[in-house]
C-alpha positions in Angstrom: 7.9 3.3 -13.4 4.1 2.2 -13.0 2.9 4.6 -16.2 4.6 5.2 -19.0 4.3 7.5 -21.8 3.8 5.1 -24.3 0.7 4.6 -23.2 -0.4 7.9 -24.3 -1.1 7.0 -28.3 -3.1 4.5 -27.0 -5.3 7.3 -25.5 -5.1 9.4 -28.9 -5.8 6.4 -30.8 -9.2 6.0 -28.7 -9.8 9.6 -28.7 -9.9 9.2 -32.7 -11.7 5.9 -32.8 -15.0 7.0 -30.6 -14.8 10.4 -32.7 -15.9 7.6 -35.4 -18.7 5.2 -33.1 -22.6 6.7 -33.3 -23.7 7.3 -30.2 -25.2 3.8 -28.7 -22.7 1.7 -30.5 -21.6 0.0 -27.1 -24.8 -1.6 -26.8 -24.6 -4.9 -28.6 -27.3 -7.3 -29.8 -25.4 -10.1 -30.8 -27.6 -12.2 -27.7 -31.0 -11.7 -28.4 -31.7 -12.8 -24.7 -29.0 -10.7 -22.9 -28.5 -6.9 -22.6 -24.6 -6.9 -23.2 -22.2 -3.2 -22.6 -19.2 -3.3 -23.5 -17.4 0.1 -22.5 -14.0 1.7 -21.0 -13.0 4.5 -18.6 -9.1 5.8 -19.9 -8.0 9.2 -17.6 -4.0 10.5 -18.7 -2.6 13.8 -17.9 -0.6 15.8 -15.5 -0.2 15.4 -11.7 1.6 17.5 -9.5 1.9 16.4 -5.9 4.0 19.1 -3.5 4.1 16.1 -0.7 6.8 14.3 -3.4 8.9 17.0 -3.4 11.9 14.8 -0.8 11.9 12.0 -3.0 15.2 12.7 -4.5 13.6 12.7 -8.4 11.4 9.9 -7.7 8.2 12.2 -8.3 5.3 11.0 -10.4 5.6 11.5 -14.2 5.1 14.7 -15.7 2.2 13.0 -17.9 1.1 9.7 -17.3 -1.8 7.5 -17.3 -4.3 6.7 -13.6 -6.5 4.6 -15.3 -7.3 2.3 -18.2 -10.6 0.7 -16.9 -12.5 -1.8 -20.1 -15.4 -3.1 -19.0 -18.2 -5.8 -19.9 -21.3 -6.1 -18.2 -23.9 -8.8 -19.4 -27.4 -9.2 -18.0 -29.9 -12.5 -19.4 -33.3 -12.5 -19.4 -33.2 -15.4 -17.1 -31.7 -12.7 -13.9 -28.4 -14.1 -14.3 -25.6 -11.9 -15.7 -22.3 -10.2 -14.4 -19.8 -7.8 -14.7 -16.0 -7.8 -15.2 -14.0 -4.3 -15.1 -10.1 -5.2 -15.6 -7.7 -2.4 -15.6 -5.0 -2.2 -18.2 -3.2 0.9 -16.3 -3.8 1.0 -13.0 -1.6 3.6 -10.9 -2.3 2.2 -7.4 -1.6 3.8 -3.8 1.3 1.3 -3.0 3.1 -0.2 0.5 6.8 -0.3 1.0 7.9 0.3 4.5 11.5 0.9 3.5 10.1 3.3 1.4 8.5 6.5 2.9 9.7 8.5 0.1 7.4 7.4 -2.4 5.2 4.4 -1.6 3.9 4.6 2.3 0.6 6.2 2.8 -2.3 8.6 1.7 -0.1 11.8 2.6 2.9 10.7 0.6 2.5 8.6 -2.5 2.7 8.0 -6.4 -0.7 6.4 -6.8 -3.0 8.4 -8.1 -6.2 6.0 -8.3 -8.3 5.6 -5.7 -8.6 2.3 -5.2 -5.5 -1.0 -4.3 -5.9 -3.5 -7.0 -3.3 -5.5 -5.5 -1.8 -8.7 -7.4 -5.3 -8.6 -9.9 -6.2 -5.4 -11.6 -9.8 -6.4 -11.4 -12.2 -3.6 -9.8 -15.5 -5.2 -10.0 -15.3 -9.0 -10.9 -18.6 -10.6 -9.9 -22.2 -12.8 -11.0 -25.2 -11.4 -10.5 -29.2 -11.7 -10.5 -31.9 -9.6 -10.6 -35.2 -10.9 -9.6 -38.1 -10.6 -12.4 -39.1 -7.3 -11.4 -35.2 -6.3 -10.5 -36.2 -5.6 -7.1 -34.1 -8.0 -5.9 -30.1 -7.7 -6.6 -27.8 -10.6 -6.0 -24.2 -9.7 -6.4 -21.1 -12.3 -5.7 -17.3 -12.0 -6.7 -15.2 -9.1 -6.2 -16.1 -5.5 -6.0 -15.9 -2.3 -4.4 -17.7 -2.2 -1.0 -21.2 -1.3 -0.6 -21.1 1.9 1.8 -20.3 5.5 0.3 -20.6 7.6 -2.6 -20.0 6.0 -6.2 -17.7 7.1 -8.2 -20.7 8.0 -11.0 -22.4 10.0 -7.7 -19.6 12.6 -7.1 -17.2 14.7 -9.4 -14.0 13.4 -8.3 -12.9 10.1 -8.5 -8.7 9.7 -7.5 -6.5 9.9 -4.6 -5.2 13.4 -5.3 -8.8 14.8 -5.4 -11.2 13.0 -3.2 -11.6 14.0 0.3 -9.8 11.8 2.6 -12.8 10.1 4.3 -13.9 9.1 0.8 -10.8 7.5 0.4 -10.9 5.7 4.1 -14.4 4.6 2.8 -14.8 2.7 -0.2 -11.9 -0.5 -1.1 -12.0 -3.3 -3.2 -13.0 -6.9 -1.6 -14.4 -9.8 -2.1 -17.6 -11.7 -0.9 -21.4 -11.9 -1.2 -23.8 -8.5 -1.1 -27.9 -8.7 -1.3 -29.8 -5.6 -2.2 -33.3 -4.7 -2.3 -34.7 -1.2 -3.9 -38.2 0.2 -4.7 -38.1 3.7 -6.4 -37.4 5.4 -3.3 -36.0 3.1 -0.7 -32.8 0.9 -1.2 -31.1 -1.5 1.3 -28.3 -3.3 0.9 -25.9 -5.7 3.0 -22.8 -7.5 2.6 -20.5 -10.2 3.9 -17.0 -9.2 2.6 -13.2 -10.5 3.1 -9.6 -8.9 2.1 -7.9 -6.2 2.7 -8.4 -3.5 0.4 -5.5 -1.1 1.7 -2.3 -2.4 2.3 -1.5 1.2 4.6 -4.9 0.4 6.4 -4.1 1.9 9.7 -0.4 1.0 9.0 -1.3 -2.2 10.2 1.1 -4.4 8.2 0.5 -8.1 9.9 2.7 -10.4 7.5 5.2 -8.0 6.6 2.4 -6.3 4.6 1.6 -9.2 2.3 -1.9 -8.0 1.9 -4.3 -8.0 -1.3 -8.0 -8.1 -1.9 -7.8 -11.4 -2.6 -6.2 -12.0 1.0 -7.4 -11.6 4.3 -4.2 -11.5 6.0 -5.6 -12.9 9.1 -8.3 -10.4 9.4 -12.0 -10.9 10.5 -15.3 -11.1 8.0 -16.2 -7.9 7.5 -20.2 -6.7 7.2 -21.8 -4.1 5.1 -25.1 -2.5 5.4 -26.3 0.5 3.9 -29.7 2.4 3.5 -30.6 5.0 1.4 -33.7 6.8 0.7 -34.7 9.0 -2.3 -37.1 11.6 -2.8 -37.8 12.2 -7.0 -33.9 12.3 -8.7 -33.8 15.4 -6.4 -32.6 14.4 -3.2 -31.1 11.5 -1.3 -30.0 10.7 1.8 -27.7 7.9 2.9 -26.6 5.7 6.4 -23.3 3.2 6.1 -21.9 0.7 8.3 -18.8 -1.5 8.2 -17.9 -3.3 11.4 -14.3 -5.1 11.0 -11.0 -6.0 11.8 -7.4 -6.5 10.4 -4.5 -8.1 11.4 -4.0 -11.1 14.1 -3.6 -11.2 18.1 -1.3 -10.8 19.9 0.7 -8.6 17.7 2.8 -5.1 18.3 1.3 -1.6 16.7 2.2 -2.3 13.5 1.5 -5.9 12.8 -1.6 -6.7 15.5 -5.0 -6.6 15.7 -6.6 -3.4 14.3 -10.3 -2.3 14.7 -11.7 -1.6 11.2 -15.1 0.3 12.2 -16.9 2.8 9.7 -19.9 4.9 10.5 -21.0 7.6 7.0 -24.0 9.3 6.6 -24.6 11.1 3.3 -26.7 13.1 1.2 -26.9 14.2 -2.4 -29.2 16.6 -4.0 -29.5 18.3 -7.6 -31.6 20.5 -9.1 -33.6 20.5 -12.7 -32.5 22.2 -14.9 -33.4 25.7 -14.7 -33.7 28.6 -17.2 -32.2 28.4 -20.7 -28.6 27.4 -20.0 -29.5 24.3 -18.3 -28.4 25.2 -14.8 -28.5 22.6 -12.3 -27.3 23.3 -8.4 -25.2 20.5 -6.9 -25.0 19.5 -3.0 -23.4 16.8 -1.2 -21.2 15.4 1.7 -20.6 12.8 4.2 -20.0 12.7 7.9 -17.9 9.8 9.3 -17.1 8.0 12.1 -14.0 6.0 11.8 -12.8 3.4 14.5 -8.8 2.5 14.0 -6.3 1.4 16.5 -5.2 -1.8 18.0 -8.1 -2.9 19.6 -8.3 -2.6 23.5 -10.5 -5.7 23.7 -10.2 -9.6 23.9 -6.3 -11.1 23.9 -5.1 -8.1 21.9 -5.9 -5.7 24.5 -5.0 -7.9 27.6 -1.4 -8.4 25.7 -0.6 -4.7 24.5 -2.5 -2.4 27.4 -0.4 0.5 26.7 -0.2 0.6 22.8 -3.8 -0.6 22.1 -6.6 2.3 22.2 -9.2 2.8 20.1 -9.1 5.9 18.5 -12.0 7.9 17.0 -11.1 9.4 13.5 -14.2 11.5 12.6 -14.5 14.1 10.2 -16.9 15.4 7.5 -16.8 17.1 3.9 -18.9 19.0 1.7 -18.9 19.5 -1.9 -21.3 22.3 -3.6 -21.0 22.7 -7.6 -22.8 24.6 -10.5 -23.2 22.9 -13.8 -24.2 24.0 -17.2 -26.2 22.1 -20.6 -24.7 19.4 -19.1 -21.4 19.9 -20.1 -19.4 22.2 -18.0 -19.6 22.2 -14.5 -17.3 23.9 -11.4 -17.4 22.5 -7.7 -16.1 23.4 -4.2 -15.3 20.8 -1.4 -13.9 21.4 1.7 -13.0 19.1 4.7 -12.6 18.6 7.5 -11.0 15.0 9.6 -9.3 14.1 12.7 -5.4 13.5 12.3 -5.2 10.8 14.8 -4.4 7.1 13.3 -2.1 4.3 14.8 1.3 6.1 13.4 0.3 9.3 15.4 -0.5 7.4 18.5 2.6 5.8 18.3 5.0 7.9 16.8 3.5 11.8 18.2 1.7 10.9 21.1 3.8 7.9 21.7 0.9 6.2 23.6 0.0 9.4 25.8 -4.0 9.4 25.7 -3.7 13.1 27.1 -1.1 14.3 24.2 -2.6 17.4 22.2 -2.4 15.0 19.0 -5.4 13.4 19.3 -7.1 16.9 19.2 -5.5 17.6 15.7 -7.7 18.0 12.8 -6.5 18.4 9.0 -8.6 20.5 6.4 -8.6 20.6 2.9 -9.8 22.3 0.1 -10.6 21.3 -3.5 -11.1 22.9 -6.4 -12.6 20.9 -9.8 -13.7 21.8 -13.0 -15.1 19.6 -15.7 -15.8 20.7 -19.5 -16.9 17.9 -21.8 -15.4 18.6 -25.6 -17.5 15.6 -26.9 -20.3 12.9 -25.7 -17.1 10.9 -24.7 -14.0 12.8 -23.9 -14.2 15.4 -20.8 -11.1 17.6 -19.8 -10.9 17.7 -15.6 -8.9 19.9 -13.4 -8.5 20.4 -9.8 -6.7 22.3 -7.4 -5.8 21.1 -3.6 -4.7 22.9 -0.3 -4.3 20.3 2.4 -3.1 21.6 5.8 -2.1 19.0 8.5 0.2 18.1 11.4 2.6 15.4 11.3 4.2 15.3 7.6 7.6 14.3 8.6 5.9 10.6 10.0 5.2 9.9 6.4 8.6 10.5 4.9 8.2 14.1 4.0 11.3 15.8 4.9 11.6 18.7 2.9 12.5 22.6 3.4 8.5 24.1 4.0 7.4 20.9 5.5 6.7 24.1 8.4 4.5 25.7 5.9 2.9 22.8 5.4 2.8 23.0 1.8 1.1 20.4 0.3 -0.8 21.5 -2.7 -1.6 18.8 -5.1 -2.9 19.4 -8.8 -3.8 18.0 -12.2 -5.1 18.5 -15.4 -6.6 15.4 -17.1 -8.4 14.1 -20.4 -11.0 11.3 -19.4 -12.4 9.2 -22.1 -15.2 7.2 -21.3 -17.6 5.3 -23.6 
């Protein structure tokens, strides 16, 4: 099993420990000349996944850990400086073809995080510099892709809870990004490699042997994104990420893919109002996804019936009420197109007029946040997910016709 309960003093023993740390303590100045952090991200609790319900007791633990994130982030005077976030528990969406049970794809799987470590359970491993005036942003190692919301931007931050198109969004990889940001203008751009989901498109070139670290074949990919802010009140956001996976020519499953990602987004909060604090909370993203074997160049001459580039676009809001700060409720609901290469191949079975590729899935999510302490919040969510197509993912199961797929937790996250 990837979590075990063991690891659950560990928690309790941190839970005790920052009761004991004044607020500030992971600021160290034992460099005069650097600005060093030194902090960590621990989430445990319970899961519930209704898509697991075939895997013939091979469901996720009752309690277990996602996450054990430490972290260490060091900025010099000079510009230069870096961060390094390794993580000691990572509960990964996994790949196993033989196994569509467990470990296969976003509808059916034990992973809870968000993000593929792969064979290094780095997140963000990378040098940086900042120009005098830290206009300027350097950034080169690993680390999560440029485009999309971050994690510290939205109020959910797994697999079981994110909206689907955040999860098609953001990956780990590896490469070079350059930003530039005034108070209310930032740019950004990227040249990045990898693959940063092995179930990308169930495009599994090399038997699947794919990793951040690897690029399995597939093309440099490029970042840009642009986002402008008005105040800390509102901000509004345009993504790109043109790419490709995989190697020509090559069948469904194992060939050239197209990669493409289109997001817009926006993000506003209010000031507090009146006595209780109240802030209002708005955001969502509309995306345009390009996936498919790729009807161009030798992949496309090779395969003219299987390849097709299909248009995955959706969108999903999230509106939330918060209070002093520490307890907060949110809403999100989605909406994304069902098509992907399985469908196409295994619904449509490469019929461009099938109803399939008019099939939309919707979810809803319910979260709710209460912090006990400046470090230890308790988070739950509810999800009802409706879509077409479960049994292509492994999950056989007596109200697969309901479509049953409610997923649900209730966590302790520690963060310091």
């Amino acid at each position: 099993m990837r979590s075990l309960l063991p690891a659950f003093p560990l928690l309790v023993f941190v839970l005790l420990l920052l009761g004991a740390i004044p607020a500030g303590a992971a600021h160290l100045d034992l460099w005069p000349e650097a600005e060093i952090e030194i902090g960590g991200d621990f989430i445990g609790g319970y899961f519930h996944d209704d898509a697991l319900g075939g895997t013939a007791g091979r469901e996720t633990q009752t309690f277990k850990m996602s996450r054990g994130l430490l972290k260490l982030d060091i900025q010099h005077d000079s510009g230069w400086g870096g961060l390094l976030e390794y993580n000691v528990f990572p509960d990964q969406p996994e790949r196993d073809d033989n196994d569509r049970m467990t470990d296969f794809d976003w509808y059916n799987n034990l992973g809870t995080d968000l993000y593929y470590f792969g064979d290094f359970k780095v997140r963000n491993g990378y040098l940086r510099w900042l120009s005098p005036e830290r206009q300027w942003q350097v950034r080169a190692g690993r680390m999560v892709n440029i485009i999309g919301f971050e994690e510290e931007e939205v109020p959910f931050w797994g697999r079981l809870d994110s909206p689907h198109a955040h999860f098609l969004t953001k990956e780990i990889l590896n490469g070079i990004a350059i930003a530039w940001e005034i108070p209310w203008l930032r740019f950004e751009v990227a040249g990045l490699d990898g693959r940063g989901r092995p179930d990308s498109d169930y495009n599994w070139y090399l038997n699947g042997l794919c990793d951040p670290n690897t690029g399995d074949n597939s093309d440099v990919m490029v970042e840009a994104e642009l986002v402008l802010r008005w105040r800390d009140l509102l901000a509004v956001s345009a993504g790109y990420h043109e790419g490709k996976t995989g190697s020509a020519p090559g069948s469904i499953f194992s060939g050239k893919h197209n990669d493409d990602r289109l997001v817009f987004g926006l993000r506003s909060v209010t000031p507090p109002l009146g006595r209780w604090g109240v802030r209002l909370h708005l955001l969502g993203q509309y995306s345009q996804f390009d996936c498919g074997l790729t009807s161009d160049g030798q992949q496309g001459a090779t395969t003219t019936v299987q390849s097709r580039d299909l248009d995955k676009d959706g969108w999903f809001a999230t509106g939330g009420v918060s209070l002093l700060e520490r307890a907060a409720v949110y809403l999100t609901y989605e909406e994304l197109d069902r098509i992907d290469s399985l469908v196409w191949a295994e619904i449509a079975q490469f019929d461009p007029n099938h109803w399939s590729l008019d099939s939309v899935e919707r979810s809803t999510i319910v979260h709710a946040t209460f912090g006990l302490n400046r470090w230890v919040t308790l988070y739950g969510f509810y999800r009802t997910l409706d879509f077409d197509f479960g049994e292509i993912s492994g999950i056989y199961r007596k109200n697969v016709a309901a479509r049953e797929y409610d997923k649900y937790g209730l966590v302790l996250r520690v963060m310091f």
